[in-house]
C-alpha positions as CSV (number, residue, x, y, z in Angstrom):
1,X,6.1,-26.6,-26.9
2,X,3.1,-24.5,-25.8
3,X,1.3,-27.5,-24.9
4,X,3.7,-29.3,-23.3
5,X,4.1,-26.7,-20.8
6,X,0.3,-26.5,-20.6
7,X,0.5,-30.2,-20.2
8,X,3.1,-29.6,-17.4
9,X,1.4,-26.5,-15.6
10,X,-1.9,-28.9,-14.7
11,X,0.0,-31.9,-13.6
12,X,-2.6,-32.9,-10.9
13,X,-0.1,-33.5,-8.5
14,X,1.2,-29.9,-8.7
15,X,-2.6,-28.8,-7.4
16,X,-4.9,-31.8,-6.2
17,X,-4.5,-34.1,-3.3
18,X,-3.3,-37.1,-4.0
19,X,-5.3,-39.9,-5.7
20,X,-7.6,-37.1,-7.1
21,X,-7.9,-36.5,-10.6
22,X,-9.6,-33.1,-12.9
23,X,-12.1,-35.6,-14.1
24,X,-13.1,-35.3,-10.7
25,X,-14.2,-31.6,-11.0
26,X,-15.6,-31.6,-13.9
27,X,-19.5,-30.3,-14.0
28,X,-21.8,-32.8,-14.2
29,X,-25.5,-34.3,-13.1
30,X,-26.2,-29.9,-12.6
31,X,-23.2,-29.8,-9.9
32,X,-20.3,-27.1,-11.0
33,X,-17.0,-26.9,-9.9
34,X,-14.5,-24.2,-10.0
35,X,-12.6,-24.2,-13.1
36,X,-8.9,-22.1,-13.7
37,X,-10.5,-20.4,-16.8
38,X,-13.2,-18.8,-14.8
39,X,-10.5,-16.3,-13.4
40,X,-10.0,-15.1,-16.8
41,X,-13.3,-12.4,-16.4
42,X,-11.4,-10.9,-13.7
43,X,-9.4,-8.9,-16.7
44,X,-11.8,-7.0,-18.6
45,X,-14.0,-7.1,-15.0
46,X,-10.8,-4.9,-13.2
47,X,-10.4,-2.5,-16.6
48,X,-13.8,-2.0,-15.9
49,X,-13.3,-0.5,-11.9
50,X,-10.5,1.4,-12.8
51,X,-13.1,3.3,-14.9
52,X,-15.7,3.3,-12.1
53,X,-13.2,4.7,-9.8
54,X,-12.3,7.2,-12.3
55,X,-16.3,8.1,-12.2
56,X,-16.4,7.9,-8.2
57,X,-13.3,9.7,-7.4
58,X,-14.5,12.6,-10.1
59,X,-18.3,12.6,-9.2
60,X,-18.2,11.4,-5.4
61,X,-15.1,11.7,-3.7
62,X,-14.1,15.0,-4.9
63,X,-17.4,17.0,-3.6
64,X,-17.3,15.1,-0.7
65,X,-14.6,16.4,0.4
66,X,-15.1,19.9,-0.6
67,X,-18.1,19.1,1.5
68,X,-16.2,18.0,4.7
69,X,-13.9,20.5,4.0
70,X,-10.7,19.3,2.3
71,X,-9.2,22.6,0.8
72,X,-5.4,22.3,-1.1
73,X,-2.8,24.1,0.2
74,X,-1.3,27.2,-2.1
75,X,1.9,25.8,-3.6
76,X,4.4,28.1,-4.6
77,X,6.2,26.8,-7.8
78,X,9.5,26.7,-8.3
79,X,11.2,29.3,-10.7
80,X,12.2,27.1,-13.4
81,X,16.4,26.7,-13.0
82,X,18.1,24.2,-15.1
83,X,21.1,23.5,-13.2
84,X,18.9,22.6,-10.0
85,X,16.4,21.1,-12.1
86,X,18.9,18.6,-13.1
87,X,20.5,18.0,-9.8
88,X,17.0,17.1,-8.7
89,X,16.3,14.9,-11.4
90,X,19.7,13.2,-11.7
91,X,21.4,13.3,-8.3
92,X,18.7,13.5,-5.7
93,X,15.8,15.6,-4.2
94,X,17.9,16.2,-1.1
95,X,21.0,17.9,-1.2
96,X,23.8,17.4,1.5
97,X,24.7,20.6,2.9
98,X,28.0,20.6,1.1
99,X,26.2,20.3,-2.3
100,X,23.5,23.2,-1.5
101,X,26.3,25.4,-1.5
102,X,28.0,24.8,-4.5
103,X,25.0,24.6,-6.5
104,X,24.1,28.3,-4.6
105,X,27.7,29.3,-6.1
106,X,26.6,27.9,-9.6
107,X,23.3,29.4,-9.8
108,X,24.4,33.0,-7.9
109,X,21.9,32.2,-5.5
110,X,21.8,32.5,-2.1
111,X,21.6,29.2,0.1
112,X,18.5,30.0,2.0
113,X,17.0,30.8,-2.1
114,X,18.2,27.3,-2.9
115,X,17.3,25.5,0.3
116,X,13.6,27.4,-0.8
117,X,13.5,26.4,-4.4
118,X,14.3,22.3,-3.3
119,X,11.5,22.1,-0.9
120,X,8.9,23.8,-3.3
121,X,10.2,21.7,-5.8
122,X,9.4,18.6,-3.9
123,X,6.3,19.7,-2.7
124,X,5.5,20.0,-6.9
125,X,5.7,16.2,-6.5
126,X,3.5,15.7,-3.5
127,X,0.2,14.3,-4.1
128,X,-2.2,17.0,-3.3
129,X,-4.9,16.6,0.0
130,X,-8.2,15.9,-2.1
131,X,-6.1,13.8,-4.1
132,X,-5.4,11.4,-1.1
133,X,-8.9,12.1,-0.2
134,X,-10.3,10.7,-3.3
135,X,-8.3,7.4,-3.6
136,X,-9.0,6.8,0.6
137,X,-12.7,7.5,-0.2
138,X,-12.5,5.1,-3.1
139,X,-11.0,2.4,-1.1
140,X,-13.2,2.6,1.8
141,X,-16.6,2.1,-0.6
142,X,-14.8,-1.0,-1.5
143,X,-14.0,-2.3,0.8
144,X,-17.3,-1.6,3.0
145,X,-18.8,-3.1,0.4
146,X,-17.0,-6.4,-0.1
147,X,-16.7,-6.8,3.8
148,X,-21.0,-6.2,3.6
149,X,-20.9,-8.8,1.1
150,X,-18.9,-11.2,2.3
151,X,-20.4,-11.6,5.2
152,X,-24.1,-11.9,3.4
153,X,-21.8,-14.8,1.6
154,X,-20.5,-16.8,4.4
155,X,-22.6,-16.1,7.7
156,X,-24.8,-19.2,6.9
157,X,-22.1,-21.3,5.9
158,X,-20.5,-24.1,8.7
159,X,-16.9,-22.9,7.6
160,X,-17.1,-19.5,8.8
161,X,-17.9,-20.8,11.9
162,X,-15.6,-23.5,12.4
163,X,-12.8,-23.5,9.9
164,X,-12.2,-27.2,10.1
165,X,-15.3,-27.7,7.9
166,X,-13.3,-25.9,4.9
167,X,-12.1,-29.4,4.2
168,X,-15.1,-31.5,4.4
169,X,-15.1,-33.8,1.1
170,X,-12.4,-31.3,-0.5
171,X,-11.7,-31.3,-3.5
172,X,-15.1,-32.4,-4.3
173,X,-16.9,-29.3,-3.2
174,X,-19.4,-27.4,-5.7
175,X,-19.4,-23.5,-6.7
176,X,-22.0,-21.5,-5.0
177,X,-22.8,-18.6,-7.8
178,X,-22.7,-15.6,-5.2
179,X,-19.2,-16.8,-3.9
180,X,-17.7,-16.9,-7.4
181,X,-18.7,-13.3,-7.9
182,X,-17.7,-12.4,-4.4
183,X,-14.1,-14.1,-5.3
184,X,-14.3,-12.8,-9.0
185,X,-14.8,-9.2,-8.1
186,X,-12.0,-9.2,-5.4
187,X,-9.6,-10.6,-7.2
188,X,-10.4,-8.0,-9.8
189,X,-10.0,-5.3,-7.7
190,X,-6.0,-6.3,-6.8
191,X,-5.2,-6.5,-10.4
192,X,-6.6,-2.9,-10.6
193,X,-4.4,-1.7,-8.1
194,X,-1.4,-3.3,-9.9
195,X,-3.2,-1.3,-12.8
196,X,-3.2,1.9,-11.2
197,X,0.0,1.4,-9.0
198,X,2.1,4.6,-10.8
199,X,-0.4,7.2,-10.7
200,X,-1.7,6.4,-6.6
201,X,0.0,8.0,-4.0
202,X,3.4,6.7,-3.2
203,X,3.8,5.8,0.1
204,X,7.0,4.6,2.4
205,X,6.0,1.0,2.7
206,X,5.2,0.6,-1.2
207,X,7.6,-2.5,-1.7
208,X,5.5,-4.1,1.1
209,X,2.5,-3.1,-1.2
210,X,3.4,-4.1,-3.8
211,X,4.1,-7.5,-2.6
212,X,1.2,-7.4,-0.6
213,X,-0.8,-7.1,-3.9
214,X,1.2,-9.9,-6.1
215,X,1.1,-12.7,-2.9
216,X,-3.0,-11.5,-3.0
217,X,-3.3,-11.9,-6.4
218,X,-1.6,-15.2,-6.6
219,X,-3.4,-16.7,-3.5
220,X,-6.7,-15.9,-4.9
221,X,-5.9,-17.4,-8.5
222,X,-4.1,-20.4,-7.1
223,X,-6.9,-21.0,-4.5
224,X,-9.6,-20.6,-7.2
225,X,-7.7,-23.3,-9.6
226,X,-7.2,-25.9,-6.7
227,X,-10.9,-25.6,-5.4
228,X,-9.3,-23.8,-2.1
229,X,-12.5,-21.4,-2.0
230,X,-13.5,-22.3,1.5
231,X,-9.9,-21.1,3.3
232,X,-9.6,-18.4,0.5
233,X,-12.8,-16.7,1.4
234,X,-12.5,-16.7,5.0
235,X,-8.8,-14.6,4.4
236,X,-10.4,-12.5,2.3
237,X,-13.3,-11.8,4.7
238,X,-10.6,-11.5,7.8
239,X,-9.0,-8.7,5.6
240,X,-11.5,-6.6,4.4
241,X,-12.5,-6.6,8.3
242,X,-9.9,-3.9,8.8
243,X,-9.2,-2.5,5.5
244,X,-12.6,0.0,5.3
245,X,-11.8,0.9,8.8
246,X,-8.4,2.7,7.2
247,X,-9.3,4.1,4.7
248,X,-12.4,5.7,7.2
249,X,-9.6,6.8,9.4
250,X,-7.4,8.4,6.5
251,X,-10.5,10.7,5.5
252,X,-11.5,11.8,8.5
253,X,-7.6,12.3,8.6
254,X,-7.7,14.8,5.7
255,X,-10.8,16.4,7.2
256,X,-9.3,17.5,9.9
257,X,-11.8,15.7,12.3
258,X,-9.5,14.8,14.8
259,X,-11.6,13.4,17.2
260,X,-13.1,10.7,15.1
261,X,-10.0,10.2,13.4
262,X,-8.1,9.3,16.3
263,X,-11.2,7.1,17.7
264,X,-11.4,5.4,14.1
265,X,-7.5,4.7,14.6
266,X,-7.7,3.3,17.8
267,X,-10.6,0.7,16.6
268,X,-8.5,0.1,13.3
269,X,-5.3,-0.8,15.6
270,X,-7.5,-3.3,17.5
271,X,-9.3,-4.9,14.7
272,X,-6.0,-5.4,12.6
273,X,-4.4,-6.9,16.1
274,X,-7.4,-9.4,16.7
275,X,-7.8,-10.4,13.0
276,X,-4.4,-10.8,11.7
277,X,-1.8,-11.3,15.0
278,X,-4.5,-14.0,16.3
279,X,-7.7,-15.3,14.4
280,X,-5.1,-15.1,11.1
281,X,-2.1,-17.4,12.8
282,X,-4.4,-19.6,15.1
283,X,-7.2,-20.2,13.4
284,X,-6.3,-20.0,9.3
285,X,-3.0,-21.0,9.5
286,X,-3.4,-23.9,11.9
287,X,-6.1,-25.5,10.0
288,X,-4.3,-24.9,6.8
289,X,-1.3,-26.3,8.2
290,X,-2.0,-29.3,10.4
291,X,-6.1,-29.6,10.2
292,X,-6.1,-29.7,5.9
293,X,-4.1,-33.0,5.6
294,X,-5.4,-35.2,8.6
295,X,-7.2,-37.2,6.2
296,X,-5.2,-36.8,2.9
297,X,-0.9,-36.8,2.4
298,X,0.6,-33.3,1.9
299,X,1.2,-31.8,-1.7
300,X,2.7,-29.3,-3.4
301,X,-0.1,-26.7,-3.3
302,X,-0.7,-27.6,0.5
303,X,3.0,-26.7,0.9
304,X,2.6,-23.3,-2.0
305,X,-0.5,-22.2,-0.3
306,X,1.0,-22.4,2.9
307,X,4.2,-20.3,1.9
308,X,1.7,-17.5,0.7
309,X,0.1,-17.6,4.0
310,X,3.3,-17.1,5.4
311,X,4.4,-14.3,3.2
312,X,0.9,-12.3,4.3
313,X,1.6,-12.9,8.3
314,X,5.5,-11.3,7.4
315,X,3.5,-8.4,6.3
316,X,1.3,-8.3,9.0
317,X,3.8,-8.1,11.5
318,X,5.6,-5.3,9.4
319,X,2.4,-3.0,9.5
320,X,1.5,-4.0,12.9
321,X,5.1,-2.1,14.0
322,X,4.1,0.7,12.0
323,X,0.7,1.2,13.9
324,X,2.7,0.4,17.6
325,X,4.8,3.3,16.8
326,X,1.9,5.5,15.6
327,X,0.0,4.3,19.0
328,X,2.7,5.1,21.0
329,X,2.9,8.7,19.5
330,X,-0.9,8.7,19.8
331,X,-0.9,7.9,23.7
332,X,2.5,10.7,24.5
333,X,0.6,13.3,22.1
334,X,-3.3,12.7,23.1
335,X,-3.9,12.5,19.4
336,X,-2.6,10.6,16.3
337,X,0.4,11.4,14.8
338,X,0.9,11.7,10.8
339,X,1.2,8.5,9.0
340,X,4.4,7.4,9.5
341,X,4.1,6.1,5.8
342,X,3.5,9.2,4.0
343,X,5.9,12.2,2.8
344,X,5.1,15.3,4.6
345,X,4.5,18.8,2.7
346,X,7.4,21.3,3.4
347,X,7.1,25.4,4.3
348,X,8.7,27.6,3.1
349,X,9.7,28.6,6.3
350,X,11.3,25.3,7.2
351,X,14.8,25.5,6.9
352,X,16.0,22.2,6.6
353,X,18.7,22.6,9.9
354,X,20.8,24.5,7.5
355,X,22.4,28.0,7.5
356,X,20.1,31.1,7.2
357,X,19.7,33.2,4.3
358,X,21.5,36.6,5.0
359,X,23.8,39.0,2.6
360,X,24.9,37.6,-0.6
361,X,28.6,37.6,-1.5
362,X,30.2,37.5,-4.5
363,X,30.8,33.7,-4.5
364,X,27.4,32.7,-3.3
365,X,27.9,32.4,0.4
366,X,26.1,33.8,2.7
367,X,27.4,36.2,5.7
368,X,25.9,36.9,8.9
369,X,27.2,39.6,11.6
370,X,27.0,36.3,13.9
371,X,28.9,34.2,11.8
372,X,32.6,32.6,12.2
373,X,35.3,34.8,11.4
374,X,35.9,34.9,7.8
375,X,39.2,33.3,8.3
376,X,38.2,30.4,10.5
377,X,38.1,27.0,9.1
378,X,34.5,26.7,8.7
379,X,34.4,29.6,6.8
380,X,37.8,28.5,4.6
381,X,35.8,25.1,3.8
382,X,32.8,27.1,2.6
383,X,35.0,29.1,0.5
384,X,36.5,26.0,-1.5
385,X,33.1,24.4,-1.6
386,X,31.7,27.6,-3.4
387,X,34.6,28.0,-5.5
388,X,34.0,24.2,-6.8
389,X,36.5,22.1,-5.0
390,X,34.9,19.3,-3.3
391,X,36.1,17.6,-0.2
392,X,38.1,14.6,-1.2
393,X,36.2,11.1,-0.1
């Protein structure tokens, strides 16, 4: 059975052009081709940089940004309360106003104490400031360094120049050592994030990312297997362009340096515009789509490939409305504006838009001398709510 699916998996139709063949590819007279199994390094290769960035994060990006000044804010924990621990844990983080004050009733509390002990219970959950300083600090060597590299890869090659030349005499086109490792260590370093996915920061958009990382993963193993190496390095390259530039911007975001933050954000907005709203749709997906089969019939990995393209430039668009909003704060405000992405650390003096704390009365409630007669309706409604009637639905 196993090797009938093998046998079905490497149909040649499923990932050459037609009328070519493996025997094709196959290394010979000192020429080597890419081969599927070569991907296989990329395993051990990605256990081994989530240990490095265990090292670097640890060693580097933790006294740099002591250095640049990244202090943790004081959190005040939250007195350990059973009932409100399980209403957190079971029912939700944010109580409606209606629940606040019947758990206040249940607990004796009042309902600015309970209001209090939600927010520094979700702040317990927040990722700390050097922790987000670490992981951006991380990212950015990375990616500074693959983008270096890349470009030491391609910048004599014809294809990076003219894209059209990525399918000269494809399939037949031979492995050049430096790109395979170039290729090998960035699709290493997806499958690390995957890795690492539930202890990083969690951030608004992480379904996009998440998909981001599996369409990634698969365009680099798929292009790697059908000898696509040529188109699959210049998206990587195009990517990478902006990427460092982010994570820059996010540290000197924790740093509090706002001036090169926001000057870093507005070079990051332009770069991720010019690369992926227009060299990305007119130059790698037009020759992908029209310029890759004027000398060869379409197939199914010209139509696969494609649909991953497609799936990146979805997400492209998604982010690029996230940074128009965050530019559009940025030029109302004369600075930039929190990520829109992450969860923002509460006060204790926030108060939610709820009631504030006053005198405590025997069922919970609060009273203020600027409050609605005790007989009003408002004040009947928080009197059932304490006493544990709900509102019927």
């Amino acid at each position: 059975m196993l090797s009938s699916l093998n046998a079905w998996l490497w149909q040649e139709k499923l990932w050459l052009p037609p009328n070519c063949s493996w025997e094709q590819l196959e290394d010979r007279d000192g020429r080597v081709f890419a081969h599927p199994h070569h991907m296989l390094a990329a395993l051990p290769l990605a256990l081994v940089l989530v240990a490095l960035r265990i090292v670097f994060e640890r060693f580097v990006g933790l006294p740099l940004g002591r250095w640049l000044g990244v202090r943790d804010r004081v959190r005040k924990p939250a007195k350990p309360n059973a009932t409100l621990e399980r209403h957190f844990l079971e029912t939700g983080r944010r109580p409606q106003e209606s629940q606040m004050a019947l758990l206040a009733a249940q607990c004796g509390l009042t309902l600015r104490q309970t209001q209090r002990w939600f927010r520094r219970r979700r702040n317990q959950d927040r990722p700390c400031l050097s922790k987000k300083f670490c992981e951006a600090s991380w990212r950015f060597a990375f990616y500074l360094c693959t983008f270096v590299g890349g470009v030491s890869v391609l910048y004599n090659e014809s294809w990076l120049w003219t894209p059209v030349m990525c399918w000269e005499n494809y399939p037949n086109q031979t492995l050049q050592p430096k790109l395979y490792w170039w290729y090998l260590l960035e699709l290493s370093f997806y499958i690390s994030l995957v890795i690492t996915l539930p202890f990083d920061i969690k951030r608004k958009d992480l379904k996009e990312q998440v998909a981001h990382h599996v369409v990634t993963i698969t365009l680099i193993t798929f292009s790697y297997s059908a000898n696509l190496l040529r188109i699959g390095s210049l998206v990587l390259l195009l990517h990478d362009s902006a990427d460092y530039l982010l994570e820059a911007c996010k540290m000197f975001n924790y740093t509090r340096f706002t001036l090169v933050c926001d000057a870093l954000f507005l070079i990051f907005s332009f770069v991720f515009f010019f690369t992926r709203l227009i060299l990305y749709p007119t130059q790698i997906i037009y020759t992908t789509y029209y310029e890759s089969i004027m000398d060869r019939g379409p197939f199914f990995g010209y139509y696969f490939f494609n649909l991953l393209l497609m799936m990146l430039q979805v997400l492209h668009v998604y982010w690029f409305g996230l940074i128009l909003r965050m530019l559009i704060n940025f030029f109302r405000k004369g600075q930039m504006a929190k990520d829109i992405r992450s969860d923002v650390e509460e006060s204790d003096s926030s108060d939610d838009g709820l009631a504030p704390e006053g005198l405590q009365m025997k069922n919970g409630m609060t009273h203020e001398p600027w409050a609605a007669p005790a007989d009003g309706p408002r004040s009947r409604a928080a009197r059932r709510l304490a006493n544990g009637h709900v509102p019927g639905t």
